[in-house]
LUMLUMDREN-249576 format. One record per residue (C-alpha): residue in three letters; x, y, z. Coordinates in steps of 0.001 Angstrom, whole numbers, padded with zeros to 6 digits, always signed. Each point is the difference from the previous one (the first is absolute). Layout:
// LUMLUMDREN-249576
ALAXYZ ...
***
This chain:
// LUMLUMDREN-249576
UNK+021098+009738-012407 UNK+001195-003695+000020 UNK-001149-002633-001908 UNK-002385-001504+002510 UNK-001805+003090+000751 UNK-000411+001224-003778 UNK-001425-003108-000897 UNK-002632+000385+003135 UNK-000743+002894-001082 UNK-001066-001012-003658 UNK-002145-002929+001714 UNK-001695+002211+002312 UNK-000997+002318-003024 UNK-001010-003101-001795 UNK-002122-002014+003065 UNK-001580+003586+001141 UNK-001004+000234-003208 UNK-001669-003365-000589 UNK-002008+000075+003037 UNK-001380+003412-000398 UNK-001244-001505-003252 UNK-002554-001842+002022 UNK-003201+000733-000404 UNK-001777+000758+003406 UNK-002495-002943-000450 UNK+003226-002806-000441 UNK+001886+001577+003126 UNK-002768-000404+002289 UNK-000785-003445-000842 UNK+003506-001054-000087 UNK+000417+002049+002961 UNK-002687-001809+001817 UNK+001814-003393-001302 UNK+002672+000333+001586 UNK-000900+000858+003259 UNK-002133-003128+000280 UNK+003364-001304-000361 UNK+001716+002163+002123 UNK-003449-000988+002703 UNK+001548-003524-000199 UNK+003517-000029+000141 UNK-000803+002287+003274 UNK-002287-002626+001736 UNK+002540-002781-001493 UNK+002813+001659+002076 UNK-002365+000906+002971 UNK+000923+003668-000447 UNK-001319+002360+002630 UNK+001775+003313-001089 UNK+000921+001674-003034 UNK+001703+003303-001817 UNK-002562+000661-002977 UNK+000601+002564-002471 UNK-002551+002992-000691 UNK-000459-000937-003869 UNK+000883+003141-002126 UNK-000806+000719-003488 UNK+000055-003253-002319 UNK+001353-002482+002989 UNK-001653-002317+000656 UNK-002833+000573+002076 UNK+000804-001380+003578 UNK-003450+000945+002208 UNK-001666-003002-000603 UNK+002768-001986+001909 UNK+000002+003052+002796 UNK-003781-000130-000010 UNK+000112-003679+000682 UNK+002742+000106+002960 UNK-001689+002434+001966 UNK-003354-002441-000758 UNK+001901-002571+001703 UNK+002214+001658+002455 UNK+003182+000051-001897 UNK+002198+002825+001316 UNK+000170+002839-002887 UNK+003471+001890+000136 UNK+000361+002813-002694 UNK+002939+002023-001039 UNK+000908+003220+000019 UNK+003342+001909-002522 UNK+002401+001729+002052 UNK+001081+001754-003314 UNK+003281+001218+001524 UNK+001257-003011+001239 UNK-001556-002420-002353 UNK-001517-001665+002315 UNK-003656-001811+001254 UNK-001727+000628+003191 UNK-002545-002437+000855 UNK-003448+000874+001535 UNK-002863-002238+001052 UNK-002636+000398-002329 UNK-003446-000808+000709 UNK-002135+001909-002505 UNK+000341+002101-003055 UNK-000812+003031+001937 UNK+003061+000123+001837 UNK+002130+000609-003427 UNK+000671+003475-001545 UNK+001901+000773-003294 UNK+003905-000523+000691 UNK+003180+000158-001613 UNK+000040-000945-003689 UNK-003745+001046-000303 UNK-000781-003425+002032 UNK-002389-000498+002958 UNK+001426-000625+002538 UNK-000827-000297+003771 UNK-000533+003787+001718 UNK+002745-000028+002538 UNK-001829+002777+001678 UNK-002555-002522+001218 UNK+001771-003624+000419 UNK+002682-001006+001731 UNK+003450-001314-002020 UNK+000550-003718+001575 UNK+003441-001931-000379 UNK-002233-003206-000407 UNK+001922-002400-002360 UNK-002999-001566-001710 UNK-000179-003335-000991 UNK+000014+000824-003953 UNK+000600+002810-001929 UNK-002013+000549-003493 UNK+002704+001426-002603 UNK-001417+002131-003159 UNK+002295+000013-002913 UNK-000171+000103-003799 UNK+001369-003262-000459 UNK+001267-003362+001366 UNK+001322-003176-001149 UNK-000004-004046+000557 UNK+002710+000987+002104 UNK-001446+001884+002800 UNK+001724+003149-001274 UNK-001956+003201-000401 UNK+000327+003545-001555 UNK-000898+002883+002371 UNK-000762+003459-001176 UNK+003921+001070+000630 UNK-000461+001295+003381 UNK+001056-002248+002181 UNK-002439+000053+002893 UNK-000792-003906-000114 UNK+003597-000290-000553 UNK+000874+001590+003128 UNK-003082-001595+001903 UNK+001563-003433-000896 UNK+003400+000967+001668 UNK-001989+000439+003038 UNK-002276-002860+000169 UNK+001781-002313-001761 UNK-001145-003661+000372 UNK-002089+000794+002763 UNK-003070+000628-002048 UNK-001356-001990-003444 UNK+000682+002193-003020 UNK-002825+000004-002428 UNK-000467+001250-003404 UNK-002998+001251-001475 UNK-000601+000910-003713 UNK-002303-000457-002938 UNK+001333-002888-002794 UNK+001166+001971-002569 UNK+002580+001310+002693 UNK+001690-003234+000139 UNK+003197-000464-001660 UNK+002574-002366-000786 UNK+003109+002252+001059 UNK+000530+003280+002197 UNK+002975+001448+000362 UNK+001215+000261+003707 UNK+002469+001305+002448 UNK+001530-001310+003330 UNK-002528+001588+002072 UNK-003423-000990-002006 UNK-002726-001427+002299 UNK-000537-003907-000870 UNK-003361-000875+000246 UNK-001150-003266+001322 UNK-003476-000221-001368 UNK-001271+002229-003317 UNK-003741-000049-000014 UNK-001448+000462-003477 UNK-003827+000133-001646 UNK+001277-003589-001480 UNK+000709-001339+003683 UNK+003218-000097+002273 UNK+003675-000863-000200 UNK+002048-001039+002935 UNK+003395+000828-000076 UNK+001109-001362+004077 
***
């Protein structure tokens, strides 16, 4: 194990374990926070399509955002783990019935009733357990956001989405680490582009 990845490792211990010390009560409101943030930095950049992540344990809780695109027609994209290959699948996703439990434990949308679409949208919603002033983030160590960026590229608006107390100062990161250009906070948003 280098040095890079031993020291992401002892900050994803650390971060997981901060934010599942958050009482329901404080995730939800910060939760709600910061997607009346997340609301205007999408009408700001006229956004009519986005990847959203199913929220999953202590994340923070992304359905009021989702609930509020398909209020106003924005186009709801979902993922779905290819475990083997470590890779996302996107679906359409236009209510919460249309998701089953997934890899990981995760809802995700039921492939035996949707239709996988090669849609690139324009922004994709990144989880994480931390980020910094720099538009760097810390994924969960599997890469699938990772490898979503090699695809997309600058071809879609990278945004971050976390509660404060997952904001650092530094993050340790490799070649191929997604930079963000907007994190998206409780507190409000930073532009990094």
């Amino acid at each position: 194990m280098n040095e890079i990845t031993h020291e992401k490792k002892m900050l994803r211990q650390k971060l997981s374990a901060v934010r599942n010390q958050l009482s329901p009560s404080v995730g939800m409101e910060q939760s709600e926070q910061a997607c009346q943030h997340l609301i205007e930095l999408t009408q700001a950049l006229h956004i009519r399509s986005v990847l959203v992540y199913i929220p999953f344990r202590s994340e923070l809780n992304t359905w009021p955002y989702v609930e509020w695109c398909w209020q106003h027609h924005i186009h709801v994209l979902a993922p779905l783990c290819d475990v083997a290959t470590h890779t996302m699948i996107l679906y359409p996703l236009y209510n919460k019935d249309q998701l089953r439990s997934g890899a990981y434990g995760i809802m995700e949308p039921d492939n035996l009733k949707l239709n996988p679409t090669n849609e690139i949208p324009e922004a994709v919603i990144v989880p994480g357990l931390a980020f910094n002033s720099k538009g760097q983030r810390l994924g969960y160590g599997g890469g699938y956001y990772d490898r979503l960026y090699e695809r997309f590229g600058d071809h879609t608006t990278w945004i971050g989405i976390a509660h404060e107390q997952q904001l650092v100062e530094e993050i340790p990161v490799d070649h191929y680490d997604i930079i963000l250009n907007f994190v998206v906070s409780n507190k409000g948003i930073e532009t990094f582009s």
